[in-house]
Structures are given as C-alpha cells and as structure tokens.
C-alpha positions as a Markdown table, in Angstrom:
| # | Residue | x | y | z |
|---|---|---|---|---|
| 1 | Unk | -31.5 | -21.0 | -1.9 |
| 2 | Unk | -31.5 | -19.2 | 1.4 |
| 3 | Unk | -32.8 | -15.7 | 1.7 |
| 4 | Unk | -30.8 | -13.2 | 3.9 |
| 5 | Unk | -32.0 | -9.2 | 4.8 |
| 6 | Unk | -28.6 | -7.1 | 4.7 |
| 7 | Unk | -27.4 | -3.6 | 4.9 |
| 8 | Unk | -28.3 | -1.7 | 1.9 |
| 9 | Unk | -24.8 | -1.4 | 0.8 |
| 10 | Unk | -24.2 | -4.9 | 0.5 |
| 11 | Unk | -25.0 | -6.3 | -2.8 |
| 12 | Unk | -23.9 | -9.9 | -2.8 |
| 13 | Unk | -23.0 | -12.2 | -0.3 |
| 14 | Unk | -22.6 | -16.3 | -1.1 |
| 15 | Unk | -22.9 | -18.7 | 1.7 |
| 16 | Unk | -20.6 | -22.1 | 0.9 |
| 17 | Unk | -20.7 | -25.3 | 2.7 |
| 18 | Unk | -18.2 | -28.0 | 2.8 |
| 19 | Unk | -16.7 | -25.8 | -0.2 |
| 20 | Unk | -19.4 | -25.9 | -2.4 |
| 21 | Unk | -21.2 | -22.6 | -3.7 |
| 22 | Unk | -24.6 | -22.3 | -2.7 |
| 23 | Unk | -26.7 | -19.2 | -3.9 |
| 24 | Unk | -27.7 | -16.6 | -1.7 |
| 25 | Unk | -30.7 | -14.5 | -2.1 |
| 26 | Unk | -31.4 | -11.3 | -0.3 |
| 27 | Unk | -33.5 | -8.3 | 0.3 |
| 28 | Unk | -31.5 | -4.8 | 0.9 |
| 29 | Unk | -32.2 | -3.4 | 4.1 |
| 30 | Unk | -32.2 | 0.4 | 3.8 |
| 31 | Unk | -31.6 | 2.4 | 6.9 |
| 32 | Unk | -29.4 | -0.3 | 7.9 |
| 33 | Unk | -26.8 | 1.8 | 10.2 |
| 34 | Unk | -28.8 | 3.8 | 12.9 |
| 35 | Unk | -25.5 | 6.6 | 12.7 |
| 36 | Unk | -25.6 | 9.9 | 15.3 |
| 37 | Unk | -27.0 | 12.7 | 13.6 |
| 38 | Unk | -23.6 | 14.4 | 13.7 |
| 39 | Unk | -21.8 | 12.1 | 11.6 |
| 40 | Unk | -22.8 | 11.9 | 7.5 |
| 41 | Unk | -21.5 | 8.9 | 5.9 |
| 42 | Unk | -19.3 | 9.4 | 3.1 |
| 43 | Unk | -17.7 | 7.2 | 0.5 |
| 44 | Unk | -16.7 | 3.9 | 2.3 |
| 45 | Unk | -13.4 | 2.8 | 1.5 |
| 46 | Unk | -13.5 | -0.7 | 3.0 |
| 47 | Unk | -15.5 | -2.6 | 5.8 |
| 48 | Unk | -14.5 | -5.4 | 8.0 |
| 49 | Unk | -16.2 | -7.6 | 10.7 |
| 50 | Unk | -14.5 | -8.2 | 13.7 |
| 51 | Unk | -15.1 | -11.6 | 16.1 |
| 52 | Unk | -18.2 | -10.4 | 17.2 |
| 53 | Unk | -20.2 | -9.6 | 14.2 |
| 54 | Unk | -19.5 | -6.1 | 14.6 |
| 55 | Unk | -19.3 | -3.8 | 11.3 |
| 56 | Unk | -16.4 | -1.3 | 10.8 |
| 57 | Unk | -16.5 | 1.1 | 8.2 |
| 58 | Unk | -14.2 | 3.1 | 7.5 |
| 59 | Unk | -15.2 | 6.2 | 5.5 |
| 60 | Unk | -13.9 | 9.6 | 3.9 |
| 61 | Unk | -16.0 | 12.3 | 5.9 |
| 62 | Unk | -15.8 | 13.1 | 10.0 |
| 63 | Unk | -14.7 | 10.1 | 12.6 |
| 64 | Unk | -13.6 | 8.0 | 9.8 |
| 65 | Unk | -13.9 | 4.7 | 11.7 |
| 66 | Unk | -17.1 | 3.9 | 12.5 |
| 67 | Unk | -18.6 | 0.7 | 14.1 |
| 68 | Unk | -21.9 | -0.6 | 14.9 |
| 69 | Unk | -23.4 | -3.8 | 16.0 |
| 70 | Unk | -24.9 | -6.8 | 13.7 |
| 71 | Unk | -28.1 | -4.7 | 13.4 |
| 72 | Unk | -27.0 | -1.7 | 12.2 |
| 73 | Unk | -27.0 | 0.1 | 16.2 |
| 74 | Unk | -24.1 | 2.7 | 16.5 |
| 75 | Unk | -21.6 | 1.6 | 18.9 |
| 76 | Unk | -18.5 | 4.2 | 18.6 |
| 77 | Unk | -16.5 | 6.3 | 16.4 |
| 78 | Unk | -12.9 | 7.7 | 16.3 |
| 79 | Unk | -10.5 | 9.2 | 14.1 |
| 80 | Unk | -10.5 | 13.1 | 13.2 |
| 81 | Unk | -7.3 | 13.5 | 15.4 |
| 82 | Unk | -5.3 | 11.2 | 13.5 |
| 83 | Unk | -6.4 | 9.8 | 10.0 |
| 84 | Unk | -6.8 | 12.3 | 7.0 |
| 85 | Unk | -8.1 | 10.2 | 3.8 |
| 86 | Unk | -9.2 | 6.7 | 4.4 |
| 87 | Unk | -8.3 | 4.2 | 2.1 |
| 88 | Unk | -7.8 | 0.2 | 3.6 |
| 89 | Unk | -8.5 | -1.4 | 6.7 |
| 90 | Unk | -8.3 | -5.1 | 8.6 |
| 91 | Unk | -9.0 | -6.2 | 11.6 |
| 92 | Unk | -6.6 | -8.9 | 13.4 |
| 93 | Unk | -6.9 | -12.3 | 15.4 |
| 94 | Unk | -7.2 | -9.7 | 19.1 |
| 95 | Unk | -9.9 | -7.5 | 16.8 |
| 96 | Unk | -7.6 | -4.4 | 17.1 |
| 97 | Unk | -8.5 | -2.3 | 13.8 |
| 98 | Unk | -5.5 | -1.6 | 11.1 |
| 99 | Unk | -6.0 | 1.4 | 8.5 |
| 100 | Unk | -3.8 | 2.9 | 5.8 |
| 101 | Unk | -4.4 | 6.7 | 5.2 |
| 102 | Unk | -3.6 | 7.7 | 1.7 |
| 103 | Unk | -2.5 | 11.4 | 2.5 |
| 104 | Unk | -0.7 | 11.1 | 5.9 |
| 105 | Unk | 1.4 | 8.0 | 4.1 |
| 106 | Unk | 0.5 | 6.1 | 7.7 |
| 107 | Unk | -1.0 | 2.9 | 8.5 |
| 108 | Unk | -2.6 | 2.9 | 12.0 |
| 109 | Unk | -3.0 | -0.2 | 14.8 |
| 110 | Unk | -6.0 | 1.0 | 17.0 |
| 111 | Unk | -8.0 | -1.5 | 19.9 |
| 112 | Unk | -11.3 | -2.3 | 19.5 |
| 113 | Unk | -12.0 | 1.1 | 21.7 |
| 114 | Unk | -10.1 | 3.3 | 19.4 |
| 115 | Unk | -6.9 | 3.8 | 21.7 |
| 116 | Unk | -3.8 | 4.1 | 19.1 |
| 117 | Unk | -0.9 | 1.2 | 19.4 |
| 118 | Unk | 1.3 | 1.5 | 17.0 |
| 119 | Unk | 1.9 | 4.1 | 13.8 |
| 120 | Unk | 3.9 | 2.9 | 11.1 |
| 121 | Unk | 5.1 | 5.8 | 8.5 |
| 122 | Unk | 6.0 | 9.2 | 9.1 |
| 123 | Unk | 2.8 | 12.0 | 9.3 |
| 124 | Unk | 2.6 | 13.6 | 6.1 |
| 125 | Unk | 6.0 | 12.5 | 4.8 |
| 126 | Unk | 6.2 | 10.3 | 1.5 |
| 127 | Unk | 9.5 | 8.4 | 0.7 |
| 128 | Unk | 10.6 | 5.0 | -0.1 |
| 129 | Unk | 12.6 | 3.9 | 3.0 |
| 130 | Unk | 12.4 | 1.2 | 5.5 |
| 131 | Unk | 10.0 | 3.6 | 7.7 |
| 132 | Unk | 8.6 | 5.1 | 5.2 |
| 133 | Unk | 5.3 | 4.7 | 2.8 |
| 134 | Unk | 3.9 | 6.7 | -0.1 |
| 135 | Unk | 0.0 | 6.0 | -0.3 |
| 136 | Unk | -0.2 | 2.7 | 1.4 |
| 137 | Unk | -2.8 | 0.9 | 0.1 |
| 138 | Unk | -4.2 | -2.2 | 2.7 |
| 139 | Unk | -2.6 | -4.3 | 5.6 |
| 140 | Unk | -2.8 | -8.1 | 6.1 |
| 141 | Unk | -1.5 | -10.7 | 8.5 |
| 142 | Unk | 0.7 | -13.3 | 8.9 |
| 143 | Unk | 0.1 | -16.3 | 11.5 |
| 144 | Unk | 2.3 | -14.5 | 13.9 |
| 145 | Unk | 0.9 | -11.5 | 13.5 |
| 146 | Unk | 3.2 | -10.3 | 10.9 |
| 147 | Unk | 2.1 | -6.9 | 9.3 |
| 148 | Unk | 2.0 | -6.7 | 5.8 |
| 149 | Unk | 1.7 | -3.4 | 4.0 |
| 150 | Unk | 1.2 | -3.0 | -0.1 |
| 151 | Unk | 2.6 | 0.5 | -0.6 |
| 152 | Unk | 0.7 | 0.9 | -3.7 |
| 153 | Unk | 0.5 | 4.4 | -5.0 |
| 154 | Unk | 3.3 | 5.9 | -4.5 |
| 155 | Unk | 5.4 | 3.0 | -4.2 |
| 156 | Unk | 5.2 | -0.1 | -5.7 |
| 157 | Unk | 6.1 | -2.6 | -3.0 |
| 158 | Unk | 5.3 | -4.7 | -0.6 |
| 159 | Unk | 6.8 | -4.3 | 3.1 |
| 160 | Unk | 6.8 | -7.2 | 5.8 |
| 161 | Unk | 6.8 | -5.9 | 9.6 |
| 162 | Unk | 6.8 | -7.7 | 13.1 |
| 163 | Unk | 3.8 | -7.2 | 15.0 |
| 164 | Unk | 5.7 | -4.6 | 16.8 |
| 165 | Unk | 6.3 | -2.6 | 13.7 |
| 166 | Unk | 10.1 | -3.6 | 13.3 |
| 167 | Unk | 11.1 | -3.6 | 9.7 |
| 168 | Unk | 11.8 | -7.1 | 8.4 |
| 169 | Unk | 11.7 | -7.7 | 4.9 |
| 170 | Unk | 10.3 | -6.0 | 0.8 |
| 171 | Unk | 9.7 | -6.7 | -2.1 |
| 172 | Unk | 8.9 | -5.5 | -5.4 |
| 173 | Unk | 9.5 | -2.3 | -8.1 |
| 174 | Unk | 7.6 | -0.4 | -10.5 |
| 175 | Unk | 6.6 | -2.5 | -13.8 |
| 176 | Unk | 4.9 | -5.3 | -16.0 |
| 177 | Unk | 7.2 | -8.1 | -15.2 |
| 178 | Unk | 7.4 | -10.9 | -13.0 |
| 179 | Unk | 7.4 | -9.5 | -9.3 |
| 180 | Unk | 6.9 | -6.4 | -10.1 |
| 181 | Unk | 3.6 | -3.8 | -9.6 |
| 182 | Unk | 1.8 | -1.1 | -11.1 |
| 183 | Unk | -0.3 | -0.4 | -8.1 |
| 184 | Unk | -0.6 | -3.0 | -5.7 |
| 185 | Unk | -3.9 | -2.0 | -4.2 |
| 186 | Unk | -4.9 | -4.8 | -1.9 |
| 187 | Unk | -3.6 | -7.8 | -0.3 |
| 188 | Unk | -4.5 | -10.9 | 2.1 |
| 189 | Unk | -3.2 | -13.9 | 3.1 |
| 190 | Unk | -4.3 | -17.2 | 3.0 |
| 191 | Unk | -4.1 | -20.8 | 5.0 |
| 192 | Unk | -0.7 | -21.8 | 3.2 |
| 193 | Unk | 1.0 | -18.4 | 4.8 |
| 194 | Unk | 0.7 | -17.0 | 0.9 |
| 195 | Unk | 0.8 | -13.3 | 0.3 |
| 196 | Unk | -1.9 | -12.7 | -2.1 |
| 197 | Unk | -1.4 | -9.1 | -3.9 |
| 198 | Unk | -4.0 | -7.6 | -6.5 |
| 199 | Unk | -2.1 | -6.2 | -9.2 |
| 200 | Unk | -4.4 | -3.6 | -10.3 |
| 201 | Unk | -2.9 | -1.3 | -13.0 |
| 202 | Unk | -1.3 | -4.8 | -14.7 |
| 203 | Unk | -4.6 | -6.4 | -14.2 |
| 204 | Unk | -3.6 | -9.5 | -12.4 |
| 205 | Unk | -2.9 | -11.0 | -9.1 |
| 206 | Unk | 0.3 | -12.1 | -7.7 |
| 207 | Unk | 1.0 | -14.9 | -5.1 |
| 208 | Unk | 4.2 | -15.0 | -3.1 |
| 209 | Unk | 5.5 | -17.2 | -0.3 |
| 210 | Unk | 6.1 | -15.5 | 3.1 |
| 211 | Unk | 9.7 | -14.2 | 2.3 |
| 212 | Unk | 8.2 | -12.7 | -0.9 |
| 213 | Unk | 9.7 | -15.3 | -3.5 |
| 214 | Unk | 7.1 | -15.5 | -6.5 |
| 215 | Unk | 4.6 | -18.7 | -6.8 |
| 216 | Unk | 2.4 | -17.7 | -9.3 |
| 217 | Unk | 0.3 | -14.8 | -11.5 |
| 218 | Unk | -3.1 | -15.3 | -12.2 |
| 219 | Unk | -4.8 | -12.8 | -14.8 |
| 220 | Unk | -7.4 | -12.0 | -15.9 |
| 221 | Unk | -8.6 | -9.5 | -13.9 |
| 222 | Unk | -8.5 | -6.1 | -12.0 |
| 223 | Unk | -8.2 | -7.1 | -8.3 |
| 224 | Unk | -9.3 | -3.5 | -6.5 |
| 225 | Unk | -10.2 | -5.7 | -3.9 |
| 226 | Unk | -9.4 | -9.7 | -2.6 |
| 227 | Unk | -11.5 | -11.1 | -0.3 |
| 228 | Unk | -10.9 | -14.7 | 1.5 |
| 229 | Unk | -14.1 | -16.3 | 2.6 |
| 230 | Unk | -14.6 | -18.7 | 6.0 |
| 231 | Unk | -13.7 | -21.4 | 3.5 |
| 232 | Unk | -10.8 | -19.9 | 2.1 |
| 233 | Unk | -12.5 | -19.2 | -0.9 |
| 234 | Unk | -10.8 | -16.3 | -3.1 |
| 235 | Unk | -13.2 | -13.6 | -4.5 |
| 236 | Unk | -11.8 | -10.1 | -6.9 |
| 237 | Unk | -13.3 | -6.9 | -7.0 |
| 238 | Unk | -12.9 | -6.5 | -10.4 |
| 239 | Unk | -13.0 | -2.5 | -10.4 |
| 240 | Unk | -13.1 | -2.7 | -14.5 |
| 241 | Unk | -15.5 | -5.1 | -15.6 |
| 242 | Unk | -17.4 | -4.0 | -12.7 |
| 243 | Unk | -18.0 | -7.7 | -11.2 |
| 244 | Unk | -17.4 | -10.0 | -8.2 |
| 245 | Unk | -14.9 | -12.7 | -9.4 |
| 246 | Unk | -14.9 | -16.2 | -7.6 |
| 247 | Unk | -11.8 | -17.8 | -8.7 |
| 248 | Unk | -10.2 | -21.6 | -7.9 |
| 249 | Unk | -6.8 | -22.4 | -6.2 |
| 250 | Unk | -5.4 | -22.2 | -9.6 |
| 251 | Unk | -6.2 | -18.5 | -10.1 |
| 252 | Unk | -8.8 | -19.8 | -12.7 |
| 253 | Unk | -12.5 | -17.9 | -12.7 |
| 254 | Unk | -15.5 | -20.3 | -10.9 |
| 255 | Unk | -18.0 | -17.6 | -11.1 |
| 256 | Unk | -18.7 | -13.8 | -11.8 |
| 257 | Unk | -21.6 | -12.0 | -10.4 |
| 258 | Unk | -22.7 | -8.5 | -11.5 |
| 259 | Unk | -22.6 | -5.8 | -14.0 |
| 260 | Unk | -22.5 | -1.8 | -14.0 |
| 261 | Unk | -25.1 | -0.2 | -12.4 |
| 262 | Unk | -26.7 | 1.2 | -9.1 |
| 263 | Unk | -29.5 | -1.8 | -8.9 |
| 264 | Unk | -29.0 | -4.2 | -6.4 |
| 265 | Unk | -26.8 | -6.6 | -7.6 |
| 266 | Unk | -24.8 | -4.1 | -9.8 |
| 267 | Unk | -21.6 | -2.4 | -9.4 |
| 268 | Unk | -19.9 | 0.9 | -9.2 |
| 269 | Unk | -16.1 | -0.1 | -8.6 |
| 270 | Unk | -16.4 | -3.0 | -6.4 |
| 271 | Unk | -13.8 | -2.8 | -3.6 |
| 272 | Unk | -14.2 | -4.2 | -0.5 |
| 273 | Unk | -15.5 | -7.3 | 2.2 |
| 274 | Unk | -16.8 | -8.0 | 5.2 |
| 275 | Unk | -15.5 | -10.3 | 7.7 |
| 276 | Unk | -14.5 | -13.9 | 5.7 |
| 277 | Unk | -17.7 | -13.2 | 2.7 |
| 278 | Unk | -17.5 | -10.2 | 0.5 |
| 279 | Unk | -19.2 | -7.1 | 1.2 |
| 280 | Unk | -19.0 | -4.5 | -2.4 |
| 281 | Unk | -19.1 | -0.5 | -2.0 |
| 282 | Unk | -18.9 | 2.2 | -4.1 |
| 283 | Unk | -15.9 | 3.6 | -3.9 |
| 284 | Unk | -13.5 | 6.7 | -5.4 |
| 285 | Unk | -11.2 | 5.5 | -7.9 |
| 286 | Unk | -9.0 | 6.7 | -10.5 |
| 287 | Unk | -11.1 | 7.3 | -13.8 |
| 288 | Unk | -10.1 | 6.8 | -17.8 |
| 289 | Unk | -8.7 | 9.8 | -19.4 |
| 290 | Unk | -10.7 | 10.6 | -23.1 |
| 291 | Unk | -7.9 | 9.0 | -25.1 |
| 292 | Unk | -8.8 | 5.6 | -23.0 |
| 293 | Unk | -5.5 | 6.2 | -20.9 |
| 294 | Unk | -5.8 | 5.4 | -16.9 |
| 295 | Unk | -5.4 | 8.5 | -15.3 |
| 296 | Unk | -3.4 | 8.7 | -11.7 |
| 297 | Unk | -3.8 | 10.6 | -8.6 |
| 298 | Unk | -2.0 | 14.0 | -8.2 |
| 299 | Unk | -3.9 | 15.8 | -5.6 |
| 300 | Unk | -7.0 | 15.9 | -3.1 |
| 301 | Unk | -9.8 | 18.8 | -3.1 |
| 302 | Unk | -12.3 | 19.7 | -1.3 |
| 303 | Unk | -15.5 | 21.5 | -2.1 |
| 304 | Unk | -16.3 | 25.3 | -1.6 |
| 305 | Unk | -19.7 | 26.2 | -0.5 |
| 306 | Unk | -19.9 | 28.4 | -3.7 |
| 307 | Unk | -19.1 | 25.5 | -5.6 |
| 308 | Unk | -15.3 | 25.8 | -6.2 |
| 309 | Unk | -12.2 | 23.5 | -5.0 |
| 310 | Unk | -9.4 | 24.3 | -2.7 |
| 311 | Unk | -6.5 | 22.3 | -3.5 |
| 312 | Unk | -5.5 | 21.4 | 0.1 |
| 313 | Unk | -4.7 | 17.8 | 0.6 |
| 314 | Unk | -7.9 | 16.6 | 1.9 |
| 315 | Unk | -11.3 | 16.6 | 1.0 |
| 316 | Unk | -14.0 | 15.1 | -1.1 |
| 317 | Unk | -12.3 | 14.1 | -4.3 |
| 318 | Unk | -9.3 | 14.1 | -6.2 |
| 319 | Unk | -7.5 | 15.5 | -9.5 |
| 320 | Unk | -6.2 | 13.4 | -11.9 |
| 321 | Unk | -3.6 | 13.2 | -14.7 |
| 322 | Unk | -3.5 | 11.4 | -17.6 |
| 323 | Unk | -0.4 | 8.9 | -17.7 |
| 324 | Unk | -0.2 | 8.8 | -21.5 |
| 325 | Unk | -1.4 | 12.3 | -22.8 |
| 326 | Unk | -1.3 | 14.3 | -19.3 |
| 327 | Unk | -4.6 | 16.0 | -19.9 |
| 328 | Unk | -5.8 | 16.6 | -16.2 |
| 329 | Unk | -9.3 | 16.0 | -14.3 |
C-alpha cells in the first residue's frame, strides 16, 4: 500500500501497475491551493491536469479557471469576461484548456495562458442547430484532435467538430432506447477511438465508434462523471449511489469505493478527475423532487445580501422543477 498527501478535495486516487489495482492510501492536505485573497473558491465543477502536473479548476464564483502548480502555488486565473456558469472542462495533447458554460450555451478553446482560440456556440443563444448548443455538458478528443461536445441538458446529443470547429458529424435524440439520451452529462474517449458517453438520467453508459454507430450499453450505474486512467482504466462517478465505480472493458463493475458523506473517503455527488486518475468534488446537481421524481433545471439565482434570490441567469444555485409532478425548488 503506498501512502500519498493530496489536496483536501481529493478523496481517492488508485495507483495501477502493469493493469493491476493497487490500493492507495492518503492523508488530506488541507490548505492545499495557496489562492489570491481576491478570489473565493466556489463549487468546483471539474478539474484536470495538464502535461506538467499543473491543476485546473474550474469553479462557479470570480475567474472561473483557475491553475496552480503540483503544490497547491497559484499560477494564473482567467475568465470573468467570457464564461458565465461553469460546468465541464478538458485539457488537450498542446495543454490548451476546453470548457462548456451551461448559461452562455458555449464551449470555450483557451492556451495554457488564457488567450481565447476558438468559441463554439452562440453567446447566450440556445437551439438545436449545427452551431448551436443548449447547456453543453463536457468536451473530449479524438486522435486528430477532433472535438467532441455532449450537449446534454438541453439537447440530447452528441456533436463531432474538427479541431478548427467545423461541424462534422451528430448523433442522438431525447429517450430510453438504444442510442438515445436523457442527459448525456460527460464523455471521453479511449485508446480504440471509442466515444464513451455517461448516460445519466437512463443510468447507463454508452459506447460508440468514431462516426457514432452504437457498440455497446453498460448499466448499472449513474455516470455524472467518466474518468480514463494512465492505464486506460474506466472509472464512474456514480452521482446516485454516491460511489467511485471501477468497471472492466466489458462495462462490468471491478470495484466501488465510497459512500455518502463529507468524511474523507465519502461522497457528495462525485463528478470529476484529474489528469488520467480520478479526482471526486462536490458538486451542484439536480436534486429528487418529494414524490421521488428527478427534478430538472429551469433557472439560475443568485443570492441577495438580505437573504432573497434574483432570478437573473447566473449566480449561486439553481431552481428546479419536478419532471413528473412539476412541484418547483
């Protein structure tokens, strides 16, 4: 067992050699990221690592991309100008930094420096067209470089772009059958060129070919999050059992880690990763409706000082509807 000293918002990280699981203990580092006074942290959406160990988050609160060095040192931050409600990011092969922002319907191509080089969607515009997104969700990448988008809320679909941006192929419509989504919510490739896409509101993961013809379904789980590690090992954030989910070639379960809880080693949503091993945070997701119904997102809010919301499209939280009774949250 070896014995690792990580950022206090990791929980879990396995080591594997030669493809075989080897246990990983760890003591929580608190005070991990040494952050300018000016910038609070808030809920943390997703984290990558880029080539050179550096850590990204990206956050829902001022300069939403943040990244600091292997030790927790601040390094830079951008983002107020551009990106309204965080939601996925992924770094590439070059290490330029890819978002999706939830509000502005946007994914985002940024260098390493923060310079913007290439928008994809239209600011603040949702629809279902070829240039369009409505709540993307999470990018991945092909071996060409090959940008692929799961437009997940709004949409259910996955879009296919060059590395330029140009528009070359989707897939996918709203439902419970083969090929179809309720809520693709992440998505990764892996060595075989496979598009890997967590399913989440039908509780299973999907795996197509390149051209998005449909190889298999795993279930059995509800993939907030997929995470390849450096030995193309699979791993779900299962957001409802509130576990980390290693699971085979196959789709089958190897091992599950975690329960609910705020205690090292416990979960509140599991959602993202970090680098090629898997790196759990908290983060905001939609919640169960009294009559046991998942609710969906209608709207953003932000706090008032006095303790109200404004309904403005931005903010610190959401409102919900019920889909089965339409009670609201």
């Amino acid at each position: 067992m070896k014995k690792w000293t990580l950022p206090s918002v990791v929980l879990i990280v396995l080591l594997y050699r030669e493809g075989v699981a080897e246990t990983t203990d760890f003591t929580p580092a608190n005070q991990f990221f040494k952050l300018p006074e000016t910038i609070t942290l808030g809920a943390c959406s997703r984290v990558a690592l880029d080539s050179m160990e550096n850590i990204y988050l990206f956050h829902r609160g001022k300069q939403p991309i943040i990244c600091v060095d292997r030790n927790g040192k601040f390094l830079r931050s951008w983002g107020d100008d551009t990106i309204d409600t965080a939601h996925g990011l992924n770094i590439d092969r070059d290490d330029n930094v890819f978002v999706t922002d939830i509000s502005n319907h946007q994914v985002f191509k940024f260098s390493p420096k923060g310079k913007l080089l290439l928008t994809l969607g239209k600011t603040g515009t949702a629809g279902d067209g070829v240039d369009e997104f409505n709540k993307p969700t999470d990018v991945a990448f092909g071996p060409q470089g090959e940008i692929y988008v799961s437009d997940g809320y709004g949409n259910s679909r996955v879009m296919k772009f060059t590395p330029i941006g140009g528009f070359l192929a989707q897939w996918g419509e709203p439902g419970n059958g083969p090929g179809q989504f309720d809520l693709p919510h992440t998505i990764v490739t892996d060595n075989k060129n496979r598009v890997v896409v967590g399913d989440r509101e039908n509780d299973r993961i999907q795996v197509f070919d390149e051209h998005g013809k449909l190889l298999e379904i795993w279930t059995g789980s509800a993939p907030f999050g997929l995470a390849y590690d450096q030995t193309r090992n699979l791993f779900v954030a299962d957001g409802r059992a509130n576990k980390v989910l290693q699971i085979d070639a196959k789709g089958k379960v190897v091992g599950p880690w975690g329960a609910e809880g705020a205690k090292p080693v416990y979960f509140q949503l599991p959602l993202g990763k970090i680098g090629g091993k898997p790196l759990w945070i908290q983060d905001d997701e939609t919640p169960n409706c009294d009559c046991g119904s998942k609710m969906k997102f209608v709207a953003l809010f932000e706090e008032h000082a006095g303790g109200g919301i404004n309904f403005c499209g931005g903010g610190k939280g959401y409102a919900f509807t019920c889909r089965n009774c339409h009670d609201q949250a």
